[in-house]
C-alpha positions as CSV (number, residue, x, y, z in Angstrom):
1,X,0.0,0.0,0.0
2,X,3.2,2.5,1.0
3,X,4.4,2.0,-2.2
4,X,1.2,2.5,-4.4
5,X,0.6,5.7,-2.5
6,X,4.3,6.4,-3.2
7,X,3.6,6.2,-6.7
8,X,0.9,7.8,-7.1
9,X,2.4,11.2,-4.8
10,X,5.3,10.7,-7.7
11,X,3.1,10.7,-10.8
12,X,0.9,13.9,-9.2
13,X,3.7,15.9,-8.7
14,X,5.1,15.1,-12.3
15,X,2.1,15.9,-13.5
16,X,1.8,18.8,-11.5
17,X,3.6,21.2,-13.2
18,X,1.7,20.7,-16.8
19,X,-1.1,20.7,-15.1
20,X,-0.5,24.1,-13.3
21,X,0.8,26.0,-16.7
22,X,-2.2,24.4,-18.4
23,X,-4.8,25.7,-16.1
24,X,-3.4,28.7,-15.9
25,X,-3.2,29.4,-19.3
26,X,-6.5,28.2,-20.3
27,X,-8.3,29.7,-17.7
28,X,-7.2,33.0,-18.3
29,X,-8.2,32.6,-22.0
30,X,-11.7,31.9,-20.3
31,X,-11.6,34.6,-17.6
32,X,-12.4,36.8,-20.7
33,X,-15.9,34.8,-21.8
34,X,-16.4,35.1,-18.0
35,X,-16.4,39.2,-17.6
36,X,-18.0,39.7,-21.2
37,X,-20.8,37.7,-20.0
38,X,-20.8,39.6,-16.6
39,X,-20.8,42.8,-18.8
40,X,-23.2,42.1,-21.5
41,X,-25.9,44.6,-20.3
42,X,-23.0,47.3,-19.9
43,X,-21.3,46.6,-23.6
44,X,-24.8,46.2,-25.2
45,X,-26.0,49.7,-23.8
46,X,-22.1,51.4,-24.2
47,X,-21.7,49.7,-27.7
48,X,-24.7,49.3,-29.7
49,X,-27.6,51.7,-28.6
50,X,-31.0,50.9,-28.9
51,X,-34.9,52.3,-27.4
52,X,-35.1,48.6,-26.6
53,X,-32.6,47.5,-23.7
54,X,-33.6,43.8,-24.7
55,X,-32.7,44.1,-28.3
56,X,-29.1,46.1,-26.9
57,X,-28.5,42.9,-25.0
58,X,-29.5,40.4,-28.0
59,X,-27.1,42.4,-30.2
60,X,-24.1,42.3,-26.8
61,X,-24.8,38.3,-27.7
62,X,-24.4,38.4,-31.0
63,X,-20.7,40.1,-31.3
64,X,-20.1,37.4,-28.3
65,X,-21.2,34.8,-30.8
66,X,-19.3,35.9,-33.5
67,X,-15.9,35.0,-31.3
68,X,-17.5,31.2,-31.5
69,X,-18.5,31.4,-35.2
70,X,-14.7,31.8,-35.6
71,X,-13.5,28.9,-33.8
72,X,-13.7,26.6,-36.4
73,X,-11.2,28.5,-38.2
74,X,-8.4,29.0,-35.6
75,X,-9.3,25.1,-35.1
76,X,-8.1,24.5,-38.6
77,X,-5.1,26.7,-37.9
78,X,-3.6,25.6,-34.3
79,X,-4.7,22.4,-35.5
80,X,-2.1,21.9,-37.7
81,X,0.3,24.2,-35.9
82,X,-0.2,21.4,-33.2
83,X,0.0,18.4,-35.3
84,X,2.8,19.4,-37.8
85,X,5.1,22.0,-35.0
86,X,4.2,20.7,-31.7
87,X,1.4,20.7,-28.9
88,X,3.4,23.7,-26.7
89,X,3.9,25.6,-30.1
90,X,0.1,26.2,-30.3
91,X,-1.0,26.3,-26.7
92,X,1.7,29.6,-26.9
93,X,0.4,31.3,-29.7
94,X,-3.3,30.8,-28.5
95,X,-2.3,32.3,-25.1
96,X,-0.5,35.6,-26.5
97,X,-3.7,35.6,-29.3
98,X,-5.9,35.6,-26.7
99,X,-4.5,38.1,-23.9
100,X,-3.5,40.8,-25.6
101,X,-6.8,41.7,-27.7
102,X,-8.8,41.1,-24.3
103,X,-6.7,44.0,-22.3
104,X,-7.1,46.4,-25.6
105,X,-11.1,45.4,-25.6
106,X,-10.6,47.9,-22.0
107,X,-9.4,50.4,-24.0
108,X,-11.8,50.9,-26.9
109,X,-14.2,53.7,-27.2
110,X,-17.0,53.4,-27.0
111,X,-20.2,54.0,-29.5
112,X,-20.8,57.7,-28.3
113,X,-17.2,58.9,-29.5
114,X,-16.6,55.8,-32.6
115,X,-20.5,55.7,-33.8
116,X,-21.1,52.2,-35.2
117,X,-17.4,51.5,-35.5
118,X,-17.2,50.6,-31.6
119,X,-19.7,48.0,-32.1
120,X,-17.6,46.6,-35.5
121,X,-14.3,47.0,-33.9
122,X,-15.8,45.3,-30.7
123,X,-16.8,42.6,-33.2
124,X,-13.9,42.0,-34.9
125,X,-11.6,41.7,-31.3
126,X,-14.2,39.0,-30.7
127,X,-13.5,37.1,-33.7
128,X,-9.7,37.0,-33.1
129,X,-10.2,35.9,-30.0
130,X,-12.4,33.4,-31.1
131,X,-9.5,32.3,-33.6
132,X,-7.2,32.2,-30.8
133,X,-9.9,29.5,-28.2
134,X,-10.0,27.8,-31.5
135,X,-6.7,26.3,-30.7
136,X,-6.3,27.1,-27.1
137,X,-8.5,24.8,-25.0
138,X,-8.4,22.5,-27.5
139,X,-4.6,22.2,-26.9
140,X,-5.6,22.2,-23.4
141,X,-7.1,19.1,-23.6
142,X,-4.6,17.3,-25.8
143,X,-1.9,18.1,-23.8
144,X,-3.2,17.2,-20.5
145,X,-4.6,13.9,-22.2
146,X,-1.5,12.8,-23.9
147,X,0.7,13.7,-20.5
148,X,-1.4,11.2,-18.2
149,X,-1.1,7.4,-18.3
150,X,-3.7,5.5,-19.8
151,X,-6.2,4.6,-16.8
152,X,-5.8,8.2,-15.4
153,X,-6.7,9.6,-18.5
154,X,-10.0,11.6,-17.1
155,X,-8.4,12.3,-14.2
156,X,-6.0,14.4,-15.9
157,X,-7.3,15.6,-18.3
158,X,-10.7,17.0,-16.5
159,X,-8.0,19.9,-15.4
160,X,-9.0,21.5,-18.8
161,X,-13.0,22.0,-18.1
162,X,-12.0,22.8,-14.1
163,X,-9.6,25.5,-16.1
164,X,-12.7,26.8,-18.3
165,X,-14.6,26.8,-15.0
166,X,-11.9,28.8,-13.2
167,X,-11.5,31.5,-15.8
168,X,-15.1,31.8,-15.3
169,X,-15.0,31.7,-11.5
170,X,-12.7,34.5,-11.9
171,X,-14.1,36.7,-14.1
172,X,-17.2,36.3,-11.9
173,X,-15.2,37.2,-9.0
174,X,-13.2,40.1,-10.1
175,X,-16.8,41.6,-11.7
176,X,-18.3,40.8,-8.5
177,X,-15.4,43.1,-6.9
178,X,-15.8,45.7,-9.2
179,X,-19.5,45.7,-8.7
180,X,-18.7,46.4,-5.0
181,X,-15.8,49.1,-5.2
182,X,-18.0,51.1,-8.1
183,X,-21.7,52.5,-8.3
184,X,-24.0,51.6,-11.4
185,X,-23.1,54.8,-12.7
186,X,-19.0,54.2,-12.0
187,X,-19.3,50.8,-13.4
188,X,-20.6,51.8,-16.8
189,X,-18.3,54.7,-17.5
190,X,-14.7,52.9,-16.2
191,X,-15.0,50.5,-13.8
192,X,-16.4,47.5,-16.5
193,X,-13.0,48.6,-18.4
194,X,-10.3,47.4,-15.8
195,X,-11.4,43.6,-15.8
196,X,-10.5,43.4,-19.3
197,X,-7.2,45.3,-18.7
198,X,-5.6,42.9,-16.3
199,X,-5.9,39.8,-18.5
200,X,-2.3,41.0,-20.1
201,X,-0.9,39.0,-17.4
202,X,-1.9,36.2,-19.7
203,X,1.0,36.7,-21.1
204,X,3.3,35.9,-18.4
205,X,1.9,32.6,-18.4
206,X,2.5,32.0,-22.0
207,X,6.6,32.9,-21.7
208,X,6.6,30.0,-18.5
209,X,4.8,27.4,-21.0
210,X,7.6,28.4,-23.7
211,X,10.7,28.2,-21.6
212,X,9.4,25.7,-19.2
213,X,7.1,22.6,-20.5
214,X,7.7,19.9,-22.9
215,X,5.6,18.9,-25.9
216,X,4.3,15.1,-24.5
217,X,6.3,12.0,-25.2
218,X,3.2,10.1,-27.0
219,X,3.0,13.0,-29.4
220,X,7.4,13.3,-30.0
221,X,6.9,8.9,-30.5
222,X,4.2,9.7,-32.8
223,X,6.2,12.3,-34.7
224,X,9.0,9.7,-34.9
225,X,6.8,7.2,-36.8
226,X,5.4,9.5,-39.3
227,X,8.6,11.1,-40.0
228,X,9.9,7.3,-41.2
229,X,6.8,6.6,-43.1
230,X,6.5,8.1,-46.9
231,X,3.0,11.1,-46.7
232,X,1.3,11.0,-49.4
233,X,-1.5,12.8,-47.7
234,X,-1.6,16.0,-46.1
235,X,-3.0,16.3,-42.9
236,X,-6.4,17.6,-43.0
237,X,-6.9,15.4,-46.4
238,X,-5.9,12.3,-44.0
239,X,-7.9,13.7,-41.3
240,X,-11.5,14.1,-43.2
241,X,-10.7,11.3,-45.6
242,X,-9.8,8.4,-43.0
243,X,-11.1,10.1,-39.7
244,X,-14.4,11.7,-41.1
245,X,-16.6,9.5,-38.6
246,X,-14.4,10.3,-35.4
247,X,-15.2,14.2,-36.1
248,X,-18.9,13.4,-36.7
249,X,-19.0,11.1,-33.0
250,X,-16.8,14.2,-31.4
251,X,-19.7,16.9,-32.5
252,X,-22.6,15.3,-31.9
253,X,-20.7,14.1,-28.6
254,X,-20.0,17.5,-27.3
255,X,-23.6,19.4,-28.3
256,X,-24.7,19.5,-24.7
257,X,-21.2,20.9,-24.3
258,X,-21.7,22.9,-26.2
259,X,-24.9,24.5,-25.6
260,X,-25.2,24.0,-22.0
261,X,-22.0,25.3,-20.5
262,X,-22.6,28.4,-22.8
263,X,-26.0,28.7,-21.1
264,X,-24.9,27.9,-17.7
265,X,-22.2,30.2,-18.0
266,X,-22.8,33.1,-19.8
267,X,-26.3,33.4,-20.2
268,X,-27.2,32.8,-16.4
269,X,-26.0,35.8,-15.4
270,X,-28.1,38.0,-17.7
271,X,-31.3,35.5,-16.7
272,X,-30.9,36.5,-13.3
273,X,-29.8,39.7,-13.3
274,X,-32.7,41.0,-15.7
275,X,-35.4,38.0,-16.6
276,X,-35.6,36.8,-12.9
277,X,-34.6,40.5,-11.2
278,X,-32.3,39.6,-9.2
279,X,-29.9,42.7,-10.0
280,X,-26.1,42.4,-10.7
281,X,-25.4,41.9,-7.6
282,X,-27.4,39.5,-6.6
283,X,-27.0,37.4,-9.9
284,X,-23.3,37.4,-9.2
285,X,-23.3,36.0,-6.1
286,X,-25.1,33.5,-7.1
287,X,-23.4,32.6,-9.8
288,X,-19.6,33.1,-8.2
289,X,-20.7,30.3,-6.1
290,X,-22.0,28.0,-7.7
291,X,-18.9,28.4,-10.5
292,X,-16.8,27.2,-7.6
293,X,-18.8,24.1,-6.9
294,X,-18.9,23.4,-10.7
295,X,-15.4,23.2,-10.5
296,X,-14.8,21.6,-7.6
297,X,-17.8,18.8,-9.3
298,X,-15.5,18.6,-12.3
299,X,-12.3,17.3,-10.4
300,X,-14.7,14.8,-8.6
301,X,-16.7,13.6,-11.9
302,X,-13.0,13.2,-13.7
303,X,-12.2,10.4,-11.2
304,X,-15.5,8.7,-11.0
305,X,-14.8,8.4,-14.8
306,X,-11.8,6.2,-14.7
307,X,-13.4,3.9,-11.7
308,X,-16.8,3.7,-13.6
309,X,-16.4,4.1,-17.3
310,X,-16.7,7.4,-19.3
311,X,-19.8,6.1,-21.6
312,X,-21.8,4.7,-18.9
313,X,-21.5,8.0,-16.6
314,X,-21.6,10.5,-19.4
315,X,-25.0,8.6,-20.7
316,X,-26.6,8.3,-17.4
317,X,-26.0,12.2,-17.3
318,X,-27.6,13.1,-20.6
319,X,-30.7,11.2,-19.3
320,X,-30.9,12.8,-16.4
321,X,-30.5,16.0,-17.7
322,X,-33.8,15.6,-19.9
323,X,-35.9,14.2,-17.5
324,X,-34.7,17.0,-14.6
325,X,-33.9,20.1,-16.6
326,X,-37.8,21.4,-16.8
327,X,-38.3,20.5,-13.1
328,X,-35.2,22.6,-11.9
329,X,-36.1,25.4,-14.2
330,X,-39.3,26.0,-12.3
331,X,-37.4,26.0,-9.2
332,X,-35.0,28.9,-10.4
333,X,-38.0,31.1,-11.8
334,X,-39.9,31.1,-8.6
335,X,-37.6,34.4,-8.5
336,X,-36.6,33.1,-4.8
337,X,-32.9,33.8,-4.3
338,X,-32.1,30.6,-2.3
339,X,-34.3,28.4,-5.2
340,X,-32.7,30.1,-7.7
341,X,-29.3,29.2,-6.4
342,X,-29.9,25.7,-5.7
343,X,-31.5,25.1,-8.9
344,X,-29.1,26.3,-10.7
345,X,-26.2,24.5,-8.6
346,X,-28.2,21.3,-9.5
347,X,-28.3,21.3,-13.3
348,X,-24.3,21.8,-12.7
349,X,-24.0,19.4,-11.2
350,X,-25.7,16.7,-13.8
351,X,-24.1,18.8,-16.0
352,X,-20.7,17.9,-14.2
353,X,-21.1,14.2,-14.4
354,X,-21.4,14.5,-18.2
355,X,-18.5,17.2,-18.7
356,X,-15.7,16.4,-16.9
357,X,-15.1,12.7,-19.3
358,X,-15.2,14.8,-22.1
359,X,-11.8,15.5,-22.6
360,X,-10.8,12.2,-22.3
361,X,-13.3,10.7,-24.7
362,X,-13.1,13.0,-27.3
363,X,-9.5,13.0,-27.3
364,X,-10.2,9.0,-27.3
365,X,-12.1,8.7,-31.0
366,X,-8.8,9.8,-33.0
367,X,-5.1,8.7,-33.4
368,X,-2.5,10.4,-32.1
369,X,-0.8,11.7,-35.4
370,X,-4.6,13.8,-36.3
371,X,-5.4,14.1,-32.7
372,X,-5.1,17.6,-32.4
373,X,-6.7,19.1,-36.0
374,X,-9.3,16.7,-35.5
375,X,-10.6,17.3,-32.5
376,X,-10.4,21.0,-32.6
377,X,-12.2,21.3,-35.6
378,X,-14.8,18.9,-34.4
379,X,-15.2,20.4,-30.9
380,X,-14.9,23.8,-32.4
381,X,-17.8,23.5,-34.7
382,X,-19.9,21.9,-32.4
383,X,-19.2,25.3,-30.3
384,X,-20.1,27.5,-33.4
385,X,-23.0,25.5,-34.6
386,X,-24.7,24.7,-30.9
387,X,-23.1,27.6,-28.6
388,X,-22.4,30.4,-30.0
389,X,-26.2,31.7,-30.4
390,X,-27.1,29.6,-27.1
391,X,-27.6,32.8,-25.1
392,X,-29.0,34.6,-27.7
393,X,-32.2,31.4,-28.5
394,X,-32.1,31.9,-24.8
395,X,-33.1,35.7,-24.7
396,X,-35.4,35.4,-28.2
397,X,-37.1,32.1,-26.8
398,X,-38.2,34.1,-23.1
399,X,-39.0,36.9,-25.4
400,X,-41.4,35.1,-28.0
401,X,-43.0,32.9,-25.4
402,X,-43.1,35.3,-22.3
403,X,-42.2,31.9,-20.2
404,X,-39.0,32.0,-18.0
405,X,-38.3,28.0,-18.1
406,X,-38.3,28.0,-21.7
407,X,-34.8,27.5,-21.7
408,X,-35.2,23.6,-20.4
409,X,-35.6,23.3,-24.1
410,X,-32.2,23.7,-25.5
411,X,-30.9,21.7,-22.0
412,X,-33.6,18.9,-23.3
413,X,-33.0,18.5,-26.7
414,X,-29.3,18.9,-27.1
415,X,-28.9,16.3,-24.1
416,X,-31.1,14.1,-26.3
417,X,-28.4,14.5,-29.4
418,X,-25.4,13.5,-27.4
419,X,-27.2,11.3,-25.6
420,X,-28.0,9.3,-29.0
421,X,-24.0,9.7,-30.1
422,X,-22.9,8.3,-26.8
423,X,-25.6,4.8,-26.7
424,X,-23.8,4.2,-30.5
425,X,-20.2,5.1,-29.3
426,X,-17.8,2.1,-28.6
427,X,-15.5,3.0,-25.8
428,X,-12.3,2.2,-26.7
429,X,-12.2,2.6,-30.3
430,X,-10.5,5.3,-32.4
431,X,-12.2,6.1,-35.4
């Protein structure tokens, strides 16, 4: 038993220092999804004026989407950056692509002294972020899952949601602060600005990954093999010609991904704040905390994955989620603050049980030598196709129906998708 434990204290704290640099790096990419959800009310009145505050914050949605739409692309292009160069080459890039856009976003003027251009400009920072998350978390996720051994896999590798969580968790917190140390009327003219400012420390982190980590040894074997072997392929041809059903079980795999952590994270806030009345305040309270416990559920979940299986917990999960999401929606839109927080810490947590395997099995359905490419694209179009308008169906849903649990809907039927993908995958398998 001494020596098992032994072992294991040796692997964590080999381990440790990817997963440290990974996490860090990742969730500061996140922090920024985090305070532009926080501030979507704020940008929509500052950058696209409108009579109707429910159409600014529909349009504050829409540039946010736009950063998704892009995804795909910078999939495509850290994709092969990872593949062909190296898994720490990419993860670098993405980190300085990400960071320094976010702290000029603080800067920008807004609509009353750039007219329309604020809201265009505002767009088009979106979309090279979106470029940059296109290869970031997704390198993330390889990284962590090709540095753990093979029945630690979800273990490890559920770091990377538990780093998207803590970007969020601290975006939430540092608006929270700001929400504290400024009035309404401070907030909108400065203090929204200085979140957005700080994230160039991001770029700190990405000079420790450079001089510090190690692309991992499965990908440098895997780089060996190739190199003896004649291509007569290029990569993406390979990838769609020989690999074109491991990208269709990765996106239809990750739609509730997709959809409901975009919901859960970013749309929340706004629900609360203005559908349920709850006021900023209030709404970030709620949701500060229970972003903690959703990360604290994903380091928890990861391990269950490896003792139970990641098909069997992931597809209990999805079934849950339809059967319960209605139910718990009517306990958050009694507009009681304690029901409202405990509702929404419950759909986290079924929401947990299915997310924190995802790295892992995703990661699972392709070889090693498209591993990258592959599943950012697939993961990245799943985000642009199922969560970059999440929020704004949301909004438009509540708004066309006048009810305030229509949102079970998109939890409902996108858990019926992956749930569907997951009863025909074959754990196991690369495809």
């Amino acid at each position: 038993m001494s020596n098992k434990n032994e072992s294991n204290i040796s692997e964590f704290e080999k381990m440790k220092k990817v997963i440290i640099s990974c996490v860090a790096g990742s969730a500061l990419e996140w922090y920024d999804f985090a305070i532009y959800g926080c501030f979507a009310v704020t940008i929509g009145k500052l950058f696209f004026p409108s009579t109707d505050a429910f159409q600014q914050i529909i349009y504050s949605f829409g540039a946010f989407a736009s950063g998704l739409i892009a995804r795909p692309i910078g999939a495509v292009m850290f994709g092969y950056i990872g593949d062909v160069f190296g898994r720490k080459k990419a993860l670098v890039i993405s980190i300085y692509m990400m960071a320094v856009p976010t702290a000029a976003m603080g800067l920008l003027p807004t609509y009353e002294y750039m007219g329309m251009w604020a809201g265009i400009v505002l767009t088009l920072i979106r979309i090279l972020q979106g470029l940059a998350l296109g290869g970031g978390f997704t390198g993330t996720i390889v990284f962590l899952y090709e540095h753990s051994r093979e029945d630690k896999k979800a273990t490890y590798s559920c770091w990377a949601p538990f780093s998207l969580v803590s970007g969020f968790v601290l975006g939430s917190i540092v608006a929270m602060l700001m929400s504290f140390i400024c009035n309404d009327q401070q907030l909108e003219v400065w203090g929204w600005r200085i979140p957005f400012i700080i994230s160039a420390f991001g770029t700190l982190v990405a000079e420790y990954v450079k001089n510090k980590l190690d692309d991992p040894k499965e990908f440098l074997d895997s780089q060996k093999e190739e190199a003896a072997i004649p291509q007569k392929q290029g990569l993406l041809k390979k990838l769609f010609k020989n690999h074109w059903k491991g990208l269709v079980m990765i996106t239809l795999t990750d739609v509730l991904t997709a959809c409901g952590y975009f919901l859960l994270s970013v749309f929340f806030i706004t629900y609360l704040e203005t559908v349920l009345d709850f006021g900023k305040r209030n709404a970030l309270i709620i949701q500060t905390i229970n972003m903690i416990c959703f990360a604290v559920f994903l380091i928890l979940c990861g391990q269950w994955a490896d003792k139970f299986g990641r098909r069997r917990q992931m597809l209990a999960a999805t079934i849950a989620m339809m059967i319960l999401a209605y139910p718990i929606f009517v306990l958050i839109s009694s507009g009681i603050f304690w029901k409202a927080m405990l509702g929404q810490l419950a759909i986290i947590f079924i929401f947990s049980v299915y997310y924190a395997p995802i790295p892992a099995a995703i990661c699972s359905m392709l070889p090693t030598k498209v591993r990258l490419a592959g599943v950012s694209i697939a993961h990245n179009f799943a985000m642009a196709a199922f969560g970059a308008f999440a929020s704004t169906w949301a909004m438009q849903l509540i708004k066309i129906t006048g009810s305030k649990t229509i949102p079970a809907l998109l939890f409902i039927v996108t858990a019926g998708i992956t749930a569907v993908a997951l009863y025909v995958w074959k754990e196991g398998k690369d495809y």
